[in-house]
OpenMM code with the backbone's topology and positions (N, CA, C; nanometers):
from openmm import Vec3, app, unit

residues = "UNK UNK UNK UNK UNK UNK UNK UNK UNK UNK UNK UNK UNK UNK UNK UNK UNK UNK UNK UNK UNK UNK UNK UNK UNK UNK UNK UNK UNK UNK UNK UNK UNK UNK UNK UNK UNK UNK UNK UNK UNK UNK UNK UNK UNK UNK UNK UNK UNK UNK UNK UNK UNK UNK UNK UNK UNK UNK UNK UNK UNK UNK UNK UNK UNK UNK UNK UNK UNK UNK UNK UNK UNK UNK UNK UNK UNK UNK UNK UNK UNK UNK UNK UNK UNK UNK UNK UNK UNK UNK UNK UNK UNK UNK UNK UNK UNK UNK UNK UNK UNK UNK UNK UNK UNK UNK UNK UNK UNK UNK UNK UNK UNK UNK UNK UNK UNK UNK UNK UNK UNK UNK UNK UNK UNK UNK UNK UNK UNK UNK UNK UNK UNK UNK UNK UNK UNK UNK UNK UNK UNK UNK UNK UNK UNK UNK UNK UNK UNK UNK UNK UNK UNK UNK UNK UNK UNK UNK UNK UNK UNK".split()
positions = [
    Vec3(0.0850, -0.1187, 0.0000),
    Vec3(0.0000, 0.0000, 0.0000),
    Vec3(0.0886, 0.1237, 0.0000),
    Vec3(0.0784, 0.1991, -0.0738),
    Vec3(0.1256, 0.3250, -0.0886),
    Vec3(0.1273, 0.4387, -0.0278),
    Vec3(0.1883, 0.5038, 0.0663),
    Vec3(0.1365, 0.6341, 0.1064),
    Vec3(0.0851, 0.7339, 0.0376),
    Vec3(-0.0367, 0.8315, 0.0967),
    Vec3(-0.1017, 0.9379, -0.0265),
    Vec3(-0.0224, 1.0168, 0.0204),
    Vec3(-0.0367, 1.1318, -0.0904),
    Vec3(-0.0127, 1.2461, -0.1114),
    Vec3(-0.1340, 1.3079, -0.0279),
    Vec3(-0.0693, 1.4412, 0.0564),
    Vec3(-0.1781, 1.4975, 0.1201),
    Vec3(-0.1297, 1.6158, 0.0757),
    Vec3(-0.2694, 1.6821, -0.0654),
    Vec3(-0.3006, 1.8031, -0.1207),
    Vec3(-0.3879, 1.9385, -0.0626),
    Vec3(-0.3237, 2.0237, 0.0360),
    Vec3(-0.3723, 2.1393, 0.0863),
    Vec3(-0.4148, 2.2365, 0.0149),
    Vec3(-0.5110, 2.2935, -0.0700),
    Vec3(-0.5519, 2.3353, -0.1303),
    Vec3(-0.7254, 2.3856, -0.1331),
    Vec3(-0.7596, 2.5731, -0.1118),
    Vec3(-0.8972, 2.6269, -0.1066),
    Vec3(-0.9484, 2.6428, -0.2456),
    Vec3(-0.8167, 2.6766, -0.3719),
    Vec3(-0.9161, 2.7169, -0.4742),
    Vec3(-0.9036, 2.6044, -0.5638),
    Vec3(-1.0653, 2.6515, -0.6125),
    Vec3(-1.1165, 2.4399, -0.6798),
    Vec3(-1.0615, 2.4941, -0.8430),
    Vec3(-1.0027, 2.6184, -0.8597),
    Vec3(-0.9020, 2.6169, -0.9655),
    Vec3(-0.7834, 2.4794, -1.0191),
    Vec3(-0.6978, 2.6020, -0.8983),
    Vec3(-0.5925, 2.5153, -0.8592),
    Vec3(-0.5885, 2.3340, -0.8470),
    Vec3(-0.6863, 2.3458, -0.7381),
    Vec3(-0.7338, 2.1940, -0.7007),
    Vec3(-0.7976, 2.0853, -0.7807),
    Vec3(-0.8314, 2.1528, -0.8823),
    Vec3(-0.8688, 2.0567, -0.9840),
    Vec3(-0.7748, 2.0624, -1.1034),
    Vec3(-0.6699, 2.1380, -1.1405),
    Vec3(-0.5773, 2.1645, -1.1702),
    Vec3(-0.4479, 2.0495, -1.1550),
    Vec3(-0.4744, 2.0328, -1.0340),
    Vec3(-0.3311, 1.9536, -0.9289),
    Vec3(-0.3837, 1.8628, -0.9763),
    Vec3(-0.4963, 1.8420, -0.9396),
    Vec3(-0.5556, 1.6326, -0.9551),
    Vec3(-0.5105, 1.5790, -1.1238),
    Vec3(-0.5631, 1.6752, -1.1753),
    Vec3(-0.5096, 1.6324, -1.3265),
    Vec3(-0.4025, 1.6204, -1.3613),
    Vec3(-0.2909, 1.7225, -1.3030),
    Vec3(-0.1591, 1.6388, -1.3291),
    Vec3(-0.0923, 1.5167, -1.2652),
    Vec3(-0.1620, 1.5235, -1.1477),
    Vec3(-0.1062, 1.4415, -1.0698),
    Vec3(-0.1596, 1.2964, -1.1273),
    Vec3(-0.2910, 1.2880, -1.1473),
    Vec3(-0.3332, 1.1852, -1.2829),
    Vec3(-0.2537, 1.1556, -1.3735),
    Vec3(-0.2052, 1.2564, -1.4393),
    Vec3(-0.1696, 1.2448, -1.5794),
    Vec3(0.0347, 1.1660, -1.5539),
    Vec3(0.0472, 1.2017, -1.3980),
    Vec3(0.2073, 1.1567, -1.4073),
    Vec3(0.1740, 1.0193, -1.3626),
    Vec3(0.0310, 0.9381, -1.3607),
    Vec3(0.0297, 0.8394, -1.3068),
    Vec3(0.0984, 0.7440, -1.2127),
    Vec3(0.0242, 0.8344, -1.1001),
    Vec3(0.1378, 0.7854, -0.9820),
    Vec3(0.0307, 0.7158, -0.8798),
    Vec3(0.0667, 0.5920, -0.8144),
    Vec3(-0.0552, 0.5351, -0.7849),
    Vec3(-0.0783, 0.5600, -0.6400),
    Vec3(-0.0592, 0.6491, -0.6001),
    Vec3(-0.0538, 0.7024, -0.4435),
    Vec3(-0.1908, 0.7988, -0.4775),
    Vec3(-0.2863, 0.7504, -0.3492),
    Vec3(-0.4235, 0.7989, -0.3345),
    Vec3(-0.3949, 0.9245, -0.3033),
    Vec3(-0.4221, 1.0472, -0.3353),
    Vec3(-0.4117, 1.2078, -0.3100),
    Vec3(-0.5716, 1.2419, -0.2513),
    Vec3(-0.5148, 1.2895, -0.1020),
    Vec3(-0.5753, 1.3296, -0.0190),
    Vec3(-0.6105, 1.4465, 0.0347),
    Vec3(-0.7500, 1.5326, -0.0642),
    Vec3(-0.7776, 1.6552, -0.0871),
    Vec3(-0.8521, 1.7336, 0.0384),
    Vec3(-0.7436, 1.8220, 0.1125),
    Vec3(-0.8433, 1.8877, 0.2290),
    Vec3(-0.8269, 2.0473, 0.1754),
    Vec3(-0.9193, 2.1106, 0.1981),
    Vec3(-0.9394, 2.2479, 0.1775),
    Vec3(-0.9023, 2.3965, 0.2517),
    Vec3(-0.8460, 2.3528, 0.3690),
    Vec3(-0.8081, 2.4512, 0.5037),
    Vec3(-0.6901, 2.3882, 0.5609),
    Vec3(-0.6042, 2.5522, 0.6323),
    Vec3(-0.5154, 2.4788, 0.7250),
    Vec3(-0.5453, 2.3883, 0.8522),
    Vec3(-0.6590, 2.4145, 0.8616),
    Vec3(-0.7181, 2.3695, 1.0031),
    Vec3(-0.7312, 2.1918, 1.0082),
    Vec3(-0.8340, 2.1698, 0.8657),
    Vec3(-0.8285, 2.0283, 0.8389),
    Vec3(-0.6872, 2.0015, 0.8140),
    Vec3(-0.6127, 2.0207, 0.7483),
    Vec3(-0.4287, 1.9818, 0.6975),
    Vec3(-0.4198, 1.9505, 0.8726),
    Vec3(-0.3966, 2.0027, 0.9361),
    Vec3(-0.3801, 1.9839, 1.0928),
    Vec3(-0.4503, 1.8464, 1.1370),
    Vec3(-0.5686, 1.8904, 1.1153),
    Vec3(-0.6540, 1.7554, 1.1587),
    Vec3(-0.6200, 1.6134, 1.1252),
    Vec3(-0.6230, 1.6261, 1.0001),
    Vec3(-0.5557, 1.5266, 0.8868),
    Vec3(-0.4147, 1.4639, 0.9398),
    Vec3(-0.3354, 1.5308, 0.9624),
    Vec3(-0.2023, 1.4896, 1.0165),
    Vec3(-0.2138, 1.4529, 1.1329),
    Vec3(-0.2991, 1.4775, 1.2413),
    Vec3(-0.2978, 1.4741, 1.3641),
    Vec3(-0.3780, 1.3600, 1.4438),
    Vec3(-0.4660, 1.2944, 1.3115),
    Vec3(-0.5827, 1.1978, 1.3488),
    Vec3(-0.6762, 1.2567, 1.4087),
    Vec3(-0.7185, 1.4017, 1.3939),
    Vec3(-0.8450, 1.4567, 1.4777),
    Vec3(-0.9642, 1.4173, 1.3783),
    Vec3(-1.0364, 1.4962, 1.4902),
    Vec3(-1.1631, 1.5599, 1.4385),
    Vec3(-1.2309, 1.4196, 1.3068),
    Vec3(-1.2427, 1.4824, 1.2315),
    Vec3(-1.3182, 1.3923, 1.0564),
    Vec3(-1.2150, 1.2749, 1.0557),
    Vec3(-1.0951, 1.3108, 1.0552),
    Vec3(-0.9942, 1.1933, 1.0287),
    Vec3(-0.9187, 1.1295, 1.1562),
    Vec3(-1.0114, 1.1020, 1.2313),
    Vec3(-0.9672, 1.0179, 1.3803),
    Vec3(-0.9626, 0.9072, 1.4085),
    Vec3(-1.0256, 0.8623, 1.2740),
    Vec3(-1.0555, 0.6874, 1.2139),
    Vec3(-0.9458, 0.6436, 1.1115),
    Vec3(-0.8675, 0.7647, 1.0730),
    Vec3(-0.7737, 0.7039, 0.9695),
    Vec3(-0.6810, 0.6426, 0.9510),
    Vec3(-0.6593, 0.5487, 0.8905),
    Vec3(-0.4814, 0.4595, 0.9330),
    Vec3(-0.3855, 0.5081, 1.0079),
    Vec3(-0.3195, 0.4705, 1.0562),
    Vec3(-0.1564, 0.5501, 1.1091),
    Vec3(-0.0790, 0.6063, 0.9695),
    Vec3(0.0075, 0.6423, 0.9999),
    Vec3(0.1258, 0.6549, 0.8787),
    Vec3(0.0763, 0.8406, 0.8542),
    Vec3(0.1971, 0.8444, 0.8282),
    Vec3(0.2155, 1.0349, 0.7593),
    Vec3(0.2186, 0.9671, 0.5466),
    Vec3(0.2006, 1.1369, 0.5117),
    Vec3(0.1633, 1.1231, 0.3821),
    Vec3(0.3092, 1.0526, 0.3408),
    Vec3(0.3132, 1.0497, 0.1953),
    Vec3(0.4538, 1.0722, 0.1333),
    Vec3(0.4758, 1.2082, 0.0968),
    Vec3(0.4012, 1.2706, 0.0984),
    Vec3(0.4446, 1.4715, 0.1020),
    Vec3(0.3331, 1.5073, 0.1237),
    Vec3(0.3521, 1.6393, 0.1444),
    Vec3(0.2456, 1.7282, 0.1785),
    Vec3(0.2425, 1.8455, 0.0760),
    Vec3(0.1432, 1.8797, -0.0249),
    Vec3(0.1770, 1.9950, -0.1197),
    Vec3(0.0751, 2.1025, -0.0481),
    Vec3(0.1540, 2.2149, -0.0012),
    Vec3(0.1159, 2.2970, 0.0770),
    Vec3(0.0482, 2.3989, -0.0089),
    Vec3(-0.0704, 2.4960, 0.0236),
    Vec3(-0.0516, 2.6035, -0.0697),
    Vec3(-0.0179, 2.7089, 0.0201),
    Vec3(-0.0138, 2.8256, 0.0354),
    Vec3(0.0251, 2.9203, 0.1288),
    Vec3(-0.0988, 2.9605, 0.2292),
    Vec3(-0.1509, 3.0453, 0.0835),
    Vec3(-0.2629, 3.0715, 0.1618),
    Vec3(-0.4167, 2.9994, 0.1413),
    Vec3(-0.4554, 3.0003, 0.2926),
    Vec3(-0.5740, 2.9014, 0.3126),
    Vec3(-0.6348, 2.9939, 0.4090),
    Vec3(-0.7433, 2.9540, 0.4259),
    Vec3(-0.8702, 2.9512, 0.5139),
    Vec3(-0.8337, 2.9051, 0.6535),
    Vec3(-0.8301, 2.9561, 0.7715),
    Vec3(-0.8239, 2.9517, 0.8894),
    Vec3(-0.6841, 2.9473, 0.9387),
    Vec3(-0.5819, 2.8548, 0.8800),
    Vec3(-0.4542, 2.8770, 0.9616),
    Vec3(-0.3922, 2.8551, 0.7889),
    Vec3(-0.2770, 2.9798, 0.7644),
    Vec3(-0.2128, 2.9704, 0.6077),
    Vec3(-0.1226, 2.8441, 0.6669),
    Vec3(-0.0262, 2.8401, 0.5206),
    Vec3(-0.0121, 2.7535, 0.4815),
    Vec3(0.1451, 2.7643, 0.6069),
    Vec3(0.2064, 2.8805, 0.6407),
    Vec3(0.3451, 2.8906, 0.7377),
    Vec3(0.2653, 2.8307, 0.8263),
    Vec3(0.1271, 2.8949, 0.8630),
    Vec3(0.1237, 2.7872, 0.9992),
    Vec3(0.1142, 2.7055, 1.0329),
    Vec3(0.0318, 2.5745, 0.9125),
    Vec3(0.0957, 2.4410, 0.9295),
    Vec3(0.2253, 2.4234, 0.9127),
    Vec3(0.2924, 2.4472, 0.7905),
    Vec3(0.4471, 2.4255, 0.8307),
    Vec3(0.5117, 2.4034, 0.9508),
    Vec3(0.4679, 2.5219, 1.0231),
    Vec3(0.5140, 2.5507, 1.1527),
    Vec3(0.5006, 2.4560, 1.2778),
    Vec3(0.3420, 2.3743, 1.2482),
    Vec3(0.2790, 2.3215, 1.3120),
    Vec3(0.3530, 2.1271, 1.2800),
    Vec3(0.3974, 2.1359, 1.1579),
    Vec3(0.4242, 2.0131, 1.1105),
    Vec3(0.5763, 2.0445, 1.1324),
    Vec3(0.6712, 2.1201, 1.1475),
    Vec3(0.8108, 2.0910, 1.1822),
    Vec3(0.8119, 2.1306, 1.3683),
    Vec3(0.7105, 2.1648, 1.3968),
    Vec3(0.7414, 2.1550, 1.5582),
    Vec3(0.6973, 2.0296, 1.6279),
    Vec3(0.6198, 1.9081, 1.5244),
    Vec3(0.5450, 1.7645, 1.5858),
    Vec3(0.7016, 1.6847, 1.5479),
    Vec3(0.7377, 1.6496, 1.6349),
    Vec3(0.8345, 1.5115, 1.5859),
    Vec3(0.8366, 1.4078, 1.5717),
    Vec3(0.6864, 1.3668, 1.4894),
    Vec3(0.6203, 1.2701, 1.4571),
    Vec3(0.6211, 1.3300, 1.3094),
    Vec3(0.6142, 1.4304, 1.2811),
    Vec3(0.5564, 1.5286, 1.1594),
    Vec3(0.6835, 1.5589, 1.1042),
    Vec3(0.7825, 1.5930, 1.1622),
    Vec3(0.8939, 1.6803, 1.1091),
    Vec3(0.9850, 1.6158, 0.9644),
    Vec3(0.9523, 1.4904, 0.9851),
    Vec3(1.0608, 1.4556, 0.8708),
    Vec3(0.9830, 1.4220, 0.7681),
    Vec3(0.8467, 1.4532, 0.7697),
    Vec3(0.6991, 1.4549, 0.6151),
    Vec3(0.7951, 1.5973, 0.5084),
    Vec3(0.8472, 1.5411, 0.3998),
    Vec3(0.8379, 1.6161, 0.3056),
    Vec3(0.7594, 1.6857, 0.2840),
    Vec3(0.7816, 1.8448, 0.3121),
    Vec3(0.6807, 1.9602, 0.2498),
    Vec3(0.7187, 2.0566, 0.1679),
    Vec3(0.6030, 2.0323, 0.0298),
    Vec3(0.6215, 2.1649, -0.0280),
    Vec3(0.5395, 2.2966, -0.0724),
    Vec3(0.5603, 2.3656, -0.1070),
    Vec3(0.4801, 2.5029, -0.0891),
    Vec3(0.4572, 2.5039, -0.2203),
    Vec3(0.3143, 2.5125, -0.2345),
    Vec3(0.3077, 2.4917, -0.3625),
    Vec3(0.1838, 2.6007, -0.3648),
    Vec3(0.2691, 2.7150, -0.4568),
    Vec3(0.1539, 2.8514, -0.4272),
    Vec3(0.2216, 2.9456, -0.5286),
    Vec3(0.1011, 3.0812, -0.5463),
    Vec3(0.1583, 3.1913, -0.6987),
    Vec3(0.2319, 3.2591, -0.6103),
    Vec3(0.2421, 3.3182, -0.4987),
    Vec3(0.3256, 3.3927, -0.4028),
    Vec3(0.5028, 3.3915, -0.4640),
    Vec3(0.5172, 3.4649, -0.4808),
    Vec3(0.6815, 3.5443, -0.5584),
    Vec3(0.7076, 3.6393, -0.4369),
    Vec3(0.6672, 3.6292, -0.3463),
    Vec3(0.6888, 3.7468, -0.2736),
    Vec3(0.8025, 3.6974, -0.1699),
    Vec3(0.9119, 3.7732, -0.1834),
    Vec3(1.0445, 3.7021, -0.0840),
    Vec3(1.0032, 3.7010, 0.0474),
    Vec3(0.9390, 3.7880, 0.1186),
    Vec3(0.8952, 3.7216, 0.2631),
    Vec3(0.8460, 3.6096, 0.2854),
    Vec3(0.7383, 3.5583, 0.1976),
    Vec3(0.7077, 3.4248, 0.1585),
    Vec3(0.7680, 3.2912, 0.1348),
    Vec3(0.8669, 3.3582, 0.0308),
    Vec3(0.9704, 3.2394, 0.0212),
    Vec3(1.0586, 3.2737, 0.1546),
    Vec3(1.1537, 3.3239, 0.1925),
    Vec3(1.2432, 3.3512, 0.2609),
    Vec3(1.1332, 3.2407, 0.4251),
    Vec3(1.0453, 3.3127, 0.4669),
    Vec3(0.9636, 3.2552, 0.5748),
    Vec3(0.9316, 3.0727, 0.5835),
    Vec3(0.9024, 3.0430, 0.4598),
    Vec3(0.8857, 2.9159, 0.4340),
    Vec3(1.0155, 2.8139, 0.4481),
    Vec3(1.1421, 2.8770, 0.3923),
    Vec3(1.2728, 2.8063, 0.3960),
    Vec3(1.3044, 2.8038, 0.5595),
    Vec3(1.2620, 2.9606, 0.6219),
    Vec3(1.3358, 2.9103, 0.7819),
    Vec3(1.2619, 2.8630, 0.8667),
    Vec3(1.1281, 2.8179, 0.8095),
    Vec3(1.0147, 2.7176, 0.8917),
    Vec3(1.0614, 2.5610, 0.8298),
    Vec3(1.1446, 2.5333, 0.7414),
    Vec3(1.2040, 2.4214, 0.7277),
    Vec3(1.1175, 2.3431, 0.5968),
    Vec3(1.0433, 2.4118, 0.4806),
    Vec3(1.0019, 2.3510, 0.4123),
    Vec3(1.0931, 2.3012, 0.3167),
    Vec3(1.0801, 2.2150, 0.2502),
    Vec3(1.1520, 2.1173, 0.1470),
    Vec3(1.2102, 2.1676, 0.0259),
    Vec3(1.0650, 2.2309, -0.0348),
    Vec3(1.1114, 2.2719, -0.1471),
    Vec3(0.9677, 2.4070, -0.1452),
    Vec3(0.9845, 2.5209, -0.2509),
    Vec3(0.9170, 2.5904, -0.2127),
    Vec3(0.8582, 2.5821, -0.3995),
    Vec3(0.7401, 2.6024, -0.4694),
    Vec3(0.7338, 2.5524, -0.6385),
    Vec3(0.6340, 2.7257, -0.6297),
    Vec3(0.6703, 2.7935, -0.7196),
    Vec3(0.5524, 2.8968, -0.7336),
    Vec3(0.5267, 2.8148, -0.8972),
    Vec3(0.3441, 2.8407, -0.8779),
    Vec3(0.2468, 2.7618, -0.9711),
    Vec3(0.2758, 2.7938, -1.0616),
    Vec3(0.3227, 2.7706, -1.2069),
    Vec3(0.2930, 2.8307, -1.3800),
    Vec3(0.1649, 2.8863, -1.4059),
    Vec3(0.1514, 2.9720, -1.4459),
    Vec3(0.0344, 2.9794, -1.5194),
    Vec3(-0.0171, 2.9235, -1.6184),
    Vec3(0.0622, 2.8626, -1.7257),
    Vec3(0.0304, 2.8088, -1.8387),
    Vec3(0.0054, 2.6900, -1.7788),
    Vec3(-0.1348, 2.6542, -1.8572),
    Vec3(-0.1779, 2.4487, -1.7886),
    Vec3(-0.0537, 2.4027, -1.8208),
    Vec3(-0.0061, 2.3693, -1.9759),
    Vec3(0.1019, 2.2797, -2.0168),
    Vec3(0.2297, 2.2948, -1.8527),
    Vec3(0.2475, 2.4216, -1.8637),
    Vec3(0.3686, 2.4005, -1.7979),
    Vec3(0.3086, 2.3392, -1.6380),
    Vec3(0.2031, 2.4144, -1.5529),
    Vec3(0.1107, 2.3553, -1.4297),
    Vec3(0.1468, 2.2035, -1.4172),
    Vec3(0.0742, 2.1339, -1.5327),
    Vec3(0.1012, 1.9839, -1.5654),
    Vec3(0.2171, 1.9528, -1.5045),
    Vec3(0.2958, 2.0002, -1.5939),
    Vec3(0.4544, 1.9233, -1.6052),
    Vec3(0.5062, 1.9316, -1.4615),
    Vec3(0.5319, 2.0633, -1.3687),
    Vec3(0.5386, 2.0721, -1.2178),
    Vec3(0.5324, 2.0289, -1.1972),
    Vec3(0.3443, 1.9636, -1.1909),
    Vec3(0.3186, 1.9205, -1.0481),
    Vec3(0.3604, 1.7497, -1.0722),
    Vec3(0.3699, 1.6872, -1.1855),
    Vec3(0.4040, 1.5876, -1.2439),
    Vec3(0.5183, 1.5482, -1.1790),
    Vec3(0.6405, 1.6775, -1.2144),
    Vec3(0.7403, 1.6013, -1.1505),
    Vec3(0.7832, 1.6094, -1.0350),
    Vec3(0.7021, 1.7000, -0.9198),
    Vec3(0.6852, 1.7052, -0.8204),
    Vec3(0.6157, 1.5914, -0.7808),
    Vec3(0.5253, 1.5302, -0.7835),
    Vec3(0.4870, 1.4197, -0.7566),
    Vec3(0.5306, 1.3056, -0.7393),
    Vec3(0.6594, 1.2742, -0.8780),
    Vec3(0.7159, 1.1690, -0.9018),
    Vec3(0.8462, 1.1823, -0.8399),
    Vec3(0.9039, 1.3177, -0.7914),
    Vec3(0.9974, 1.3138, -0.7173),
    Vec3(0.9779, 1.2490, -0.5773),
    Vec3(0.8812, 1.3468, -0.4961),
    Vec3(0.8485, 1.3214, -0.3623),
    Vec3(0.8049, 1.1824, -0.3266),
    Vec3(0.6931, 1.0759, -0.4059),
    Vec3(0.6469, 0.9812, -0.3681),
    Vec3(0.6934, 0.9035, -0.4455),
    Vec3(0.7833, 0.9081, -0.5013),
    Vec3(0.8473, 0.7639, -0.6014),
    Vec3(1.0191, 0.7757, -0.6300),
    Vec3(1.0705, 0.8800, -0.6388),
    Vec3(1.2342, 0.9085, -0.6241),
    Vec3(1.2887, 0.9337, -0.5160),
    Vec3(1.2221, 1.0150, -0.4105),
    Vec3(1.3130, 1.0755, -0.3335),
    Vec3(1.3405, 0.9609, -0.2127),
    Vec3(1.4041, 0.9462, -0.0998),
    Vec3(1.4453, 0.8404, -0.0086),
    Vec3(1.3855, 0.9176, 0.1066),
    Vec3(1.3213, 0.8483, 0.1659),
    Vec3(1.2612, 0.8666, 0.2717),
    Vec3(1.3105, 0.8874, 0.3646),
    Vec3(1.2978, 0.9458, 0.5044),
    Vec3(1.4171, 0.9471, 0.6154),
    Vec3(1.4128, 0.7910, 0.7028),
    Vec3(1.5559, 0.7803, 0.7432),
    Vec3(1.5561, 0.6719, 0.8254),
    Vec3(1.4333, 0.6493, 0.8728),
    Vec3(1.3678, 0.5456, 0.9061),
    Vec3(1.2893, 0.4635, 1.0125),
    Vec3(1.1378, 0.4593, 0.9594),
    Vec3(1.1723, 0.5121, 0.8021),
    Vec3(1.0079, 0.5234, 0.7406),
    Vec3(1.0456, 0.4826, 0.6237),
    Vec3(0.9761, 0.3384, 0.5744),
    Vec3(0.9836, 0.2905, 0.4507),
    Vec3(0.9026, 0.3579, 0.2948),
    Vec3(1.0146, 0.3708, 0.1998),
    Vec3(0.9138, 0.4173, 0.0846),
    Vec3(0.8116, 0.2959, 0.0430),
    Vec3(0.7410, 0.2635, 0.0480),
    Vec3(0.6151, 0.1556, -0.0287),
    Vec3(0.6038, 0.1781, -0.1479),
    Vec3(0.6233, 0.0408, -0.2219),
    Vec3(0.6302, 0.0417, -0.3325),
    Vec3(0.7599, -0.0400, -0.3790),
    Vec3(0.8599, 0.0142, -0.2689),
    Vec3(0.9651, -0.0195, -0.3067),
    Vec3(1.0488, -0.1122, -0.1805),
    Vec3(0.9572, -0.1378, -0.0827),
    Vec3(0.9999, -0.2200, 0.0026),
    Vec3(1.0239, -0.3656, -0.0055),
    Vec3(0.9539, -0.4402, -0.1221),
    Vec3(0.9755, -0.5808, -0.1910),
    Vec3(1.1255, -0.5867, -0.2048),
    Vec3(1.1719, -0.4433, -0.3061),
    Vec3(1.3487, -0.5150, -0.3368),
    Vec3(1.3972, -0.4600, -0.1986),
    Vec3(1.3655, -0.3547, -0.1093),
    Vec3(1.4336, -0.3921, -0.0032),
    Vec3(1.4743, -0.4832, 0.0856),
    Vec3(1.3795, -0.5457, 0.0805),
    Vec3(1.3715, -0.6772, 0.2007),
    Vec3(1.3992, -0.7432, 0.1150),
    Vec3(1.4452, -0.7746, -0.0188),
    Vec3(1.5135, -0.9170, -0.1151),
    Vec3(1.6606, -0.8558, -0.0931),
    Vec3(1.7222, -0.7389, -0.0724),
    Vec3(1.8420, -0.7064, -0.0669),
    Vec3(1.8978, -0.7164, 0.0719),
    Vec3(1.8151, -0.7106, 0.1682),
    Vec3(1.8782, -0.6982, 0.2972),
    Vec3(1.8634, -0.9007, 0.3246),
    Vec3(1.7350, -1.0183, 0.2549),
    Vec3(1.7924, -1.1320, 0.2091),
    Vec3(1.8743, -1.2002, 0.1885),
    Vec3(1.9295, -1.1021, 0.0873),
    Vec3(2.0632, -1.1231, 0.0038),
    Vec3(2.2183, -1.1256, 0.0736),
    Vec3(2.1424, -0.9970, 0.1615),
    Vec3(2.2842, -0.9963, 0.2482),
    Vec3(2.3071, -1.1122, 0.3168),
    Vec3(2.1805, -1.1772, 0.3957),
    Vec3(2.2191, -1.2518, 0.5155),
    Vec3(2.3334, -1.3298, 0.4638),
] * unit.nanometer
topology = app.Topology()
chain = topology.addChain("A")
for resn in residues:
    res = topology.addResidue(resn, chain)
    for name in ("N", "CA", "C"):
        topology.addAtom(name, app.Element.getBySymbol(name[0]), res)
């Protein structure tokens, strides 16, 4: 089973935007659409709506900045001060060009920071390879397995005995 992608995102622009590329890079990790910082919190935290939900953190978190009730620094903030949370790949994924923005996001410890294209073609391609980086290339931190790819792990650590 795969870890989802957990997609933070208010405008059903954007948000329907994301799903399609993220479709289109066919990546088989369930993307998990909440609309506020408040739910993103919840969501991570097992509250509230999602208090029934499996264990496990996403394989990333695509942040947008700004949201509805708590922006997007204050989950950041909220997800690098849990040390359960801290080592979830996050990225900021928002039109914001504005260097306080970026600059704020890097010393709250986000991952990578993507301002959106405007053009669909190029939108696509982003979030595409943002996707395929975070939940299928990148290496996970110690003590959390990537899925998917844990079969040849455990045939290699086999191998060793």
């Amino acid at each position: 089973m795969l870890k989802p992608i957990l997609l933070v995102e208010d405008n059903p622009n954007d948000l329907e935007l994301t799903l399609v590329a993220l479709e289109r890079s066919q990546l088989a990790n369930e993307v998990i659409v909440v609309r506020d910082g408040a739910e993103a919190v919840d969501y991570l935290f097992r509250r509230g709506l999602y208090a029934a939900r499996p264990d496990g953190n996403p394989a990333v978190i695509l942040l947008d900045l700004k949201l509805p009730k708590l922006n997007g620094l204050e989950v950041l903030k909220i997800v690098r001060d849990a040390e359960e949370l801290r080592s979830v790949p996050t990225v900021m994924l928002t039109s914001s060009r504005e260097e306080p923005d970026l600059a704020s996001a890097y010393q709250l410890g986000v991952n990578a920071y993507v301002v959106k294209p405007v053009e669909f073609r190029d939108f696509v391609a982003a979030i595409s390879e943002l996707g395929i980086f975070w939940a299928v290339l990148n290496e996970p931190p110690p003590g959390s397995m990537r899925l998917g790819t844990s079969r040849r792990v455990q045939e290699r650590q086999e191998e060793a005995k």
